[in-house]
C-alpha positions as CSV (number, residue, x, y, z in Angstrom):
1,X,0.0,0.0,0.0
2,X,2.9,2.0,0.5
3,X,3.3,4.8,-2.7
4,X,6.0,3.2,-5.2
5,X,8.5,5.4,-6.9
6,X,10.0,4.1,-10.0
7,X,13.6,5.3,-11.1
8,X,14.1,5.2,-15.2
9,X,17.1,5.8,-17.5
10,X,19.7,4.5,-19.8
11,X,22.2,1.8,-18.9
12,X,25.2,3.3,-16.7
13,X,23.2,6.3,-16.4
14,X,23.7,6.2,-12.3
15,X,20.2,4.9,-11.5
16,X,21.5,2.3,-9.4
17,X,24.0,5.1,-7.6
18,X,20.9,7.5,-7.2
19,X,18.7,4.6,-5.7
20,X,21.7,4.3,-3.2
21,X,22.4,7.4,-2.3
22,X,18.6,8.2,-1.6
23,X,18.8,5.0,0.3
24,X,22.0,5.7,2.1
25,X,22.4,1.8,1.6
26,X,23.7,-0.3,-1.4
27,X,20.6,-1.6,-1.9
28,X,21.4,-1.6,-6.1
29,X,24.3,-3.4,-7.3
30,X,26.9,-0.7,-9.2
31,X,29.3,-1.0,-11.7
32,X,31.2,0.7,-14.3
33,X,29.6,-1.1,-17.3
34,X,26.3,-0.6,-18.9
35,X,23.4,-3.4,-18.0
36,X,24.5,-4.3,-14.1
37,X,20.4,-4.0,-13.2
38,X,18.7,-6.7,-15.4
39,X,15.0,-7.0,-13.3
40,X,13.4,-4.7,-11.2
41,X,14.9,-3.7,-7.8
42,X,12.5,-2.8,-4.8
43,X,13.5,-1.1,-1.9
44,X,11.4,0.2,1.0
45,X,12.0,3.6,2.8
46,X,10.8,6.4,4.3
47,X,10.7,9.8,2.9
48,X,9.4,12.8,5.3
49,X,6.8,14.1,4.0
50,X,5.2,11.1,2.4
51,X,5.7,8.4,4.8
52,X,7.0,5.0,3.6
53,X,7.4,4.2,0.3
54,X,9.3,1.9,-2.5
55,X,12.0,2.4,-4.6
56,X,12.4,0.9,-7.8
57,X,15.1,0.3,-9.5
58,X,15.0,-0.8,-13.6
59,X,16.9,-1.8,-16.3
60,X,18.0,0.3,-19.0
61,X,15.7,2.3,-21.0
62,X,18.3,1.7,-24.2
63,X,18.9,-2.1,-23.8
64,X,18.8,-3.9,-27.0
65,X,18.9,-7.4,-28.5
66,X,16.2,-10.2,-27.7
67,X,16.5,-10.4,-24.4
68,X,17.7,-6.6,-23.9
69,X,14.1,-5.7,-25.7
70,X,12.1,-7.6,-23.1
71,X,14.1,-6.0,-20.1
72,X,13.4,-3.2,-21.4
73,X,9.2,-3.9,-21.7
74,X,9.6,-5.4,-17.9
75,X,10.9,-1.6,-17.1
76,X,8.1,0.0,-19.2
77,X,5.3,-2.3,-17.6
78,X,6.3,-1.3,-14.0
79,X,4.7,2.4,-14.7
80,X,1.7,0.7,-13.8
81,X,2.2,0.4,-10.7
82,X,3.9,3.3,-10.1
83,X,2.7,6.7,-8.4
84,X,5.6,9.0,-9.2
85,X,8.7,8.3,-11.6
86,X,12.1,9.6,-11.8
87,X,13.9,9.8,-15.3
88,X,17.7,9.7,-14.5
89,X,19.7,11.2,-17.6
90,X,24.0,11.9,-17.8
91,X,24.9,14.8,-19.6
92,X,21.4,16.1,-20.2
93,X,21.0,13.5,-23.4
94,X,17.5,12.9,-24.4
95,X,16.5,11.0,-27.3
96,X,13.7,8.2,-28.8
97,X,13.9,6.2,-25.4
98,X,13.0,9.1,-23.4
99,X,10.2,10.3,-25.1
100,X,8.9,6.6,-25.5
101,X,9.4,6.5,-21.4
102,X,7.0,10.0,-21.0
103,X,4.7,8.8,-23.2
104,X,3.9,6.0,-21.4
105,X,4.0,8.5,-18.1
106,X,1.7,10.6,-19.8
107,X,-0.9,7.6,-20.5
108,X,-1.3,6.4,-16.9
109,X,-1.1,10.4,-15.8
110,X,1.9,9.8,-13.9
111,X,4.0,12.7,-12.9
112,X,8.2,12.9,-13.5
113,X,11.4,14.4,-12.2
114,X,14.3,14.7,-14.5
115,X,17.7,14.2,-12.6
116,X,21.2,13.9,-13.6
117,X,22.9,12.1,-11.2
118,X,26.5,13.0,-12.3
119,X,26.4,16.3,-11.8
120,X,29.9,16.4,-10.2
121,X,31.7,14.9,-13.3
122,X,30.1,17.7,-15.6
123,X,31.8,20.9,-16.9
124,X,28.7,22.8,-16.8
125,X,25.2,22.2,-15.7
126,X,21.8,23.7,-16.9
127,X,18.0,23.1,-15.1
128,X,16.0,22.6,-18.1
129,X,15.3,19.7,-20.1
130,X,12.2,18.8,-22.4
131,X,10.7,21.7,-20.9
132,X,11.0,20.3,-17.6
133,X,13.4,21.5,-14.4
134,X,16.3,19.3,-13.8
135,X,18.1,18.6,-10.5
136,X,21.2,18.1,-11.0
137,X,22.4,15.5,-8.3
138,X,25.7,14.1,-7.4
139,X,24.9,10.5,-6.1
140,X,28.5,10.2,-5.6
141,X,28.4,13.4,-2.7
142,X,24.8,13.6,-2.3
143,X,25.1,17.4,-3.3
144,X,21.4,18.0,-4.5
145,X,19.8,15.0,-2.8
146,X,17.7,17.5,-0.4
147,X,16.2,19.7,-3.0
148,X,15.5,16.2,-4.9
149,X,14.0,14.9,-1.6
150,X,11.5,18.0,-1.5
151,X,10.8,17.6,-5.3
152,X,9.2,14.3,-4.5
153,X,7.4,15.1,-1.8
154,X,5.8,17.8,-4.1
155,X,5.2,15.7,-7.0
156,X,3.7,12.9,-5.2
157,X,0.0,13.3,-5.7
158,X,-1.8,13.5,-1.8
159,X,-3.8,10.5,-3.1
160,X,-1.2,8.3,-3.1
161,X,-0.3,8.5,0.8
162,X,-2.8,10.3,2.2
163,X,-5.6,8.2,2.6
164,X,-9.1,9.7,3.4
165,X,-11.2,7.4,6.0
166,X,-13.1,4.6,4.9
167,X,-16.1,5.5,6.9
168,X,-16.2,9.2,6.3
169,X,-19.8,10.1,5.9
170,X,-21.2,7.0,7.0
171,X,-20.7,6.9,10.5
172,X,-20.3,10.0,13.2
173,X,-18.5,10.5,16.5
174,X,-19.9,8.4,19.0
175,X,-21.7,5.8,16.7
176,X,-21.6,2.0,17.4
177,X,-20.0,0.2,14.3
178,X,-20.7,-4.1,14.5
179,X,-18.1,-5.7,12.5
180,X,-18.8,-9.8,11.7
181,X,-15.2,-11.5,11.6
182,X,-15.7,-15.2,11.0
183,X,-12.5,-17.1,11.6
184,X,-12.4,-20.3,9.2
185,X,-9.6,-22.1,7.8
186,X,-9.0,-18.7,5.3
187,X,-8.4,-16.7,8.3
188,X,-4.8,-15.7,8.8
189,X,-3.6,-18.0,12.0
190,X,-3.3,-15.3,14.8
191,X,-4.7,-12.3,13.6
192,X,-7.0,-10.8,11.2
193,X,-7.1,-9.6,7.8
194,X,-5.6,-6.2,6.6
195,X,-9.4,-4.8,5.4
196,X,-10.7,-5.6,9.3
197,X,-8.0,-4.4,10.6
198,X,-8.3,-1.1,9.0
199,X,-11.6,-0.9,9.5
200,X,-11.3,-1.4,13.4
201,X,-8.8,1.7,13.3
202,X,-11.0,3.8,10.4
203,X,-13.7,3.9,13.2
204,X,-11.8,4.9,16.1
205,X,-10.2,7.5,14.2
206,X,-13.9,8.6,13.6
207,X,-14.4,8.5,17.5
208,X,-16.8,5.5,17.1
209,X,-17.1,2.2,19.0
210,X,-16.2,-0.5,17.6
211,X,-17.7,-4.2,18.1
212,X,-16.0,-7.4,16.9
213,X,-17.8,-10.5,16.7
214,X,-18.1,-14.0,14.8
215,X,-21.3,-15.0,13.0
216,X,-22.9,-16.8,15.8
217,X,-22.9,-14.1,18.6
218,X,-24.8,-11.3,16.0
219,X,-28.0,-12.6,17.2
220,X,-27.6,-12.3,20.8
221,X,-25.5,-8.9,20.8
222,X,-28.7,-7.3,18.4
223,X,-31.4,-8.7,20.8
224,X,-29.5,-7.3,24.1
225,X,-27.8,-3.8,23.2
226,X,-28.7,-0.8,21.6
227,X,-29.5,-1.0,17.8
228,X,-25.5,-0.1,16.0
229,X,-25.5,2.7,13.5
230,X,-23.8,0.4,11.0
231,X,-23.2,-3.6,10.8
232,X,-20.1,-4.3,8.4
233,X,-19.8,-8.6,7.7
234,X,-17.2,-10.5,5.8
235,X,-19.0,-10.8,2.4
236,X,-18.5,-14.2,2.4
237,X,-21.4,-14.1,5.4
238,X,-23.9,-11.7,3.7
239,X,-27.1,-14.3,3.5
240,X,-26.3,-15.6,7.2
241,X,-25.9,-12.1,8.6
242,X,-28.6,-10.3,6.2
243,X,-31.0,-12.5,7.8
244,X,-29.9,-11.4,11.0
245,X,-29.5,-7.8,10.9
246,X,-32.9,-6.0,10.9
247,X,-34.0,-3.8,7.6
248,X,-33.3,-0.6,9.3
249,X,-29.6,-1.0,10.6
250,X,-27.5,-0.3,7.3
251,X,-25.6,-3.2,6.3
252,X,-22.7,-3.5,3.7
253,X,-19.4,-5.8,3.8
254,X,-15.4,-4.9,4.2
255,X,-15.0,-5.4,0.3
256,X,-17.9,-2.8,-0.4
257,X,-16.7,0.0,1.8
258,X,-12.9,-1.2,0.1
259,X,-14.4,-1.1,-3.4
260,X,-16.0,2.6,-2.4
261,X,-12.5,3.5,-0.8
262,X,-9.9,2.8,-3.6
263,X,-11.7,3.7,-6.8
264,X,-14.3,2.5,-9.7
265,X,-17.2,2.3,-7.4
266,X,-19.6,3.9,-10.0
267,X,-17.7,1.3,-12.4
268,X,-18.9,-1.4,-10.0
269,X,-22.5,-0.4,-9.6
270,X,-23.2,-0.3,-12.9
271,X,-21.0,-3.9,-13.8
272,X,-22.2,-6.3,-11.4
273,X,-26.0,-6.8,-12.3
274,X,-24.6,-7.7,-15.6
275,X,-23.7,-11.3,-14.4
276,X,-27.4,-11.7,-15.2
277,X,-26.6,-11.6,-18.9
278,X,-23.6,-14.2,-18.6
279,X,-24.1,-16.8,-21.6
280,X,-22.3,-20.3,-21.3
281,X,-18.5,-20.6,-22.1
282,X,-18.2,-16.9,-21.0
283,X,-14.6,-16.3,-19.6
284,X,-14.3,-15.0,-16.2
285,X,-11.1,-12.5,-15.4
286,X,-10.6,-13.0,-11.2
287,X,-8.2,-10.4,-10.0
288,X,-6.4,-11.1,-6.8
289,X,-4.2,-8.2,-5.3
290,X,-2.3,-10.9,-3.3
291,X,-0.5,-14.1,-3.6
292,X,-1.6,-16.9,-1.4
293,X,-1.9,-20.4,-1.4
294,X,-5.1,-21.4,-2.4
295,X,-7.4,-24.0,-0.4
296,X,-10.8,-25.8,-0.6
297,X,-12.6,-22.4,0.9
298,X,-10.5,-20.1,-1.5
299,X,-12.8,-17.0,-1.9
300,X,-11.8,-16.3,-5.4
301,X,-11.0,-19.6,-6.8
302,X,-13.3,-21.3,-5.6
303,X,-16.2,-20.3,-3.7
304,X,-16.8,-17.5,-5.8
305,X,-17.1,-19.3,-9.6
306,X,-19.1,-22.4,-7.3
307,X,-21.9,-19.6,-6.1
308,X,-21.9,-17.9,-10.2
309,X,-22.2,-20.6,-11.7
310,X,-25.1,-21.6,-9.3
311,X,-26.1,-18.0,-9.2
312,X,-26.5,-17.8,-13.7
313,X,-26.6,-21.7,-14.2
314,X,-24.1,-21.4,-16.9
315,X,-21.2,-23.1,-17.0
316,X,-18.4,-20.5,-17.4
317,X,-14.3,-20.1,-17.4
318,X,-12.4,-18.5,-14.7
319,X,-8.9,-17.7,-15.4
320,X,-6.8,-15.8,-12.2
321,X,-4.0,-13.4,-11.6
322,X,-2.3,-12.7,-8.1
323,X,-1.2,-9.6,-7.6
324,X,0.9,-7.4,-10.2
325,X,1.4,-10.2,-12.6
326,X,0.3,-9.3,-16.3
327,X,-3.0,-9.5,-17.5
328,X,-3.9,-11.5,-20.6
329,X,-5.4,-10.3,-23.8
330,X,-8.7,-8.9,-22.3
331,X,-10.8,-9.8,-25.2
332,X,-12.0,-12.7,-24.7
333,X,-13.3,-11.9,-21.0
334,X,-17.5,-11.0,-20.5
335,X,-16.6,-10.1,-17.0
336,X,-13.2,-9.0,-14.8
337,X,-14.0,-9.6,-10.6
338,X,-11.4,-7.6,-8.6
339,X,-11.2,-8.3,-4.9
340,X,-11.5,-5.6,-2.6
341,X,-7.9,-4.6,-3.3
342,X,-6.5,-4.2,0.2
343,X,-2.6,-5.6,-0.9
344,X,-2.4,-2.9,-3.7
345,X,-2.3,0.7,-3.8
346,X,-5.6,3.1,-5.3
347,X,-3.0,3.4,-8.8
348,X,-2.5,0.2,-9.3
349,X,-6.1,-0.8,-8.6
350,X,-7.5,1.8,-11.0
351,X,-4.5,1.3,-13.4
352,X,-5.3,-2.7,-13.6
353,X,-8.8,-2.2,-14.2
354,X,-8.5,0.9,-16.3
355,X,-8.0,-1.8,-19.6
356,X,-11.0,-3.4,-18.9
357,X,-13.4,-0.5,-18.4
358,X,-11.9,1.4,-21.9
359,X,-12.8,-2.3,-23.8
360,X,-16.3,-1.9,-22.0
361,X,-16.2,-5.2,-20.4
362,X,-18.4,-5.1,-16.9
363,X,-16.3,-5.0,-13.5
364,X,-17.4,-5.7,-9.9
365,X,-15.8,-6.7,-7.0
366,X,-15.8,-9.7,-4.5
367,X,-18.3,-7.7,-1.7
368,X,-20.8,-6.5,-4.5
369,X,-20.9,-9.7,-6.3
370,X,-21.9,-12.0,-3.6
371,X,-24.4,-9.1,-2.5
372,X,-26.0,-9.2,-6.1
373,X,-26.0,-13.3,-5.5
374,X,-27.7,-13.1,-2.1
375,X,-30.2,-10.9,-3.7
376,X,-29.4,-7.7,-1.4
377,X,-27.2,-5.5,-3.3
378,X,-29.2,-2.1,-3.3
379,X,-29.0,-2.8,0.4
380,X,-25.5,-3.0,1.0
381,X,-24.5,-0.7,-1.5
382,X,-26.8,1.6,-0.2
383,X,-24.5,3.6,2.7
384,X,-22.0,4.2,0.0
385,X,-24.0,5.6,-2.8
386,X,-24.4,9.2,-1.6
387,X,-20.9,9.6,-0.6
């Protein structure tokens, strides 16, 4: 979740030196000749200002031959997953690779800083470059690296580390907030997953009160306490606790409120009755923002094509993708299911459905799926729609 900064250039342009010196760690391997980084290089750190983050290191922009051509794709593919980029050059050259580079930047809207690392091996030094400022850095002395520092803080768009509440809107100070956390065999052994977890904090943040239960004790804490302004289930439990929870306590899932949180909601709303109009041999597109192991109560592998199949009575085709891998040729797919996206930050959700939506193909997500299948999707959609 943390905002990822990718750093782009030609070989032996001092990406690798500029990654460490922002690092203060040899976290990229250096060298005098050109093609030392061949894959992508990540390294965590914070930056004041934004918070934590990751670093990325790539290959050369330039790289050529058969296998040089698909580093240099690998480099190119990793701006979508990016939030801010910086384009290392030495000696101010800019050429076709470049422009290539900012083009791509362009199409995911993904802002750039132009640095020459090298600064202290050049005669003379200018700031502007495609009609963009350049820092001139030396990675070598780390003259430069503090007005570099507050560059990125600048360009990095608020959205990417400042994250609004979840609940904003929904809930007010003082308001009691039920949350349903069934621990089966997909629970993580000794804690709880990232989406409740966030949500416990989201409402005391809002000042609220926040009550965690299984399933089986919903009953009994509704019958003997005051009614809760909101009840939030696993979406896996949505007809058990529907039943449950009376018509006039709003009710909606972790995935929804997710699905609200990091993007394409209207996207969603309008894609998920459209399972209705699934035909037989349809291909299925599940989206995973994780990689687990997968078991016999696998949300998205299993349970999910079980109940839509049931759901349509067609028999359909599921093909899956754990989190950042490529996606296929969309094409073929009547339908891409996203989970609620809790592993992945807001760009790379958006960005990785973004394909999808410009092809027209509907989208929903785990939460408002299995809502729409349990025949109550107005209702759990329904705190989110006037946000």
């Amino acid at each position: 979740m943390k905002p990822h900064i990718g750093i782009f250039g030609r070989r032996n342009n001092g990406k690798s030196s500029l990654i460490n010196a922002i690092t203060g760690q040899e976290t990229a391997i250096v060298a005098d000749y050109a093609g030392t980084t061949t894959d992508p290089v990540k390294k965590s750190m914070e930056i004041f200002g934004i918070g934590p983050v990751v670093l990325i290191d790539t290959a050369g922009i330039d790289d050529d031959g058969e296998v040089g051509s698909k580093r240099v794709e690998k480099s190119l593919d990793i701006i979508k997953s990016i939030d801010l980029a910086i384009i290392v050059t030495n000696n101010y050259q800019w050429g076709e690779a470049e422009g290539l580079l900012c083009q791509r930047l362009q199409e995911f809207a993904t802002p750039y800083l132009i640095v020459n690392s090298k600064s202290d091996l050049l005669t003379h030094t200018t700031t502007q470059l495609n009609g963009q400022p350049v820092y001139n850095i030396s990675a070598h002395t780390g003259e430069g690296l503090q007005e570099l520092t507050a560059a990125m803080v600048k360009a990095m768009p608020p959205s990417a580390y400042m994250s609004h509440s979840i609940l904003e809107g929904i809930i007010r100070e003082g308001d009691t907030i039920v949350m349903v956390t069934p621990i089966d065999s997909e629970a993580p052994e000794g804690r709880l997953i990232l989406p409740q977890v966030q949500l416990i904090r989201d409402a005391l943040d809002n000042n609220a009160i926040a009550i965690v239960l299984k399933e089986d004790k919903l009953a009994s804490y509704l019958a003997n306490h005051p009614t809760p302004a909101l009840v939030i289930t696993d979406s896996q439990m949505f007809g058990e606790v529907s039943a449950i929870v009376p018509e006039n306590i709003p009710l909606t899932s972790f995935s929804i409120l997710l699905a609200k949180h990091k993007g394409a909601f209207t996207e969603y709303l309008s894609g998920t009755p459209q399972i209705d109009n699934l035909r037989d041999g349809d291909h299925i597109l599940v989206l995973e923002s994780c990689t687990h192991q997968s078991s016999c109560e696998d949300i998205g592998r299993v349970k999910i094509p079980r109940w839509l199949q049931k759901h349509t009575g067609k028999q359909l085709q599921f093909t899956f993708v754990s989190g950042l891998q490529p996606l296929p040729d969309l094409h073929n797919f009547a339908m891409v299911i996203q989970c609620g996206g809790c592993m992945i930050t807001q760009k790379q959700l958006i960005n990785r459905l973004q394909p999808a939506i410009k092809q027209n193909i509907p989208i929903t997500n785990y939460g408002m799926l299995i809502a729409y299948m349990n025949g109550i999707f107005e209702r759990a959609v329904a705190p989110l729609r006037a946000l």
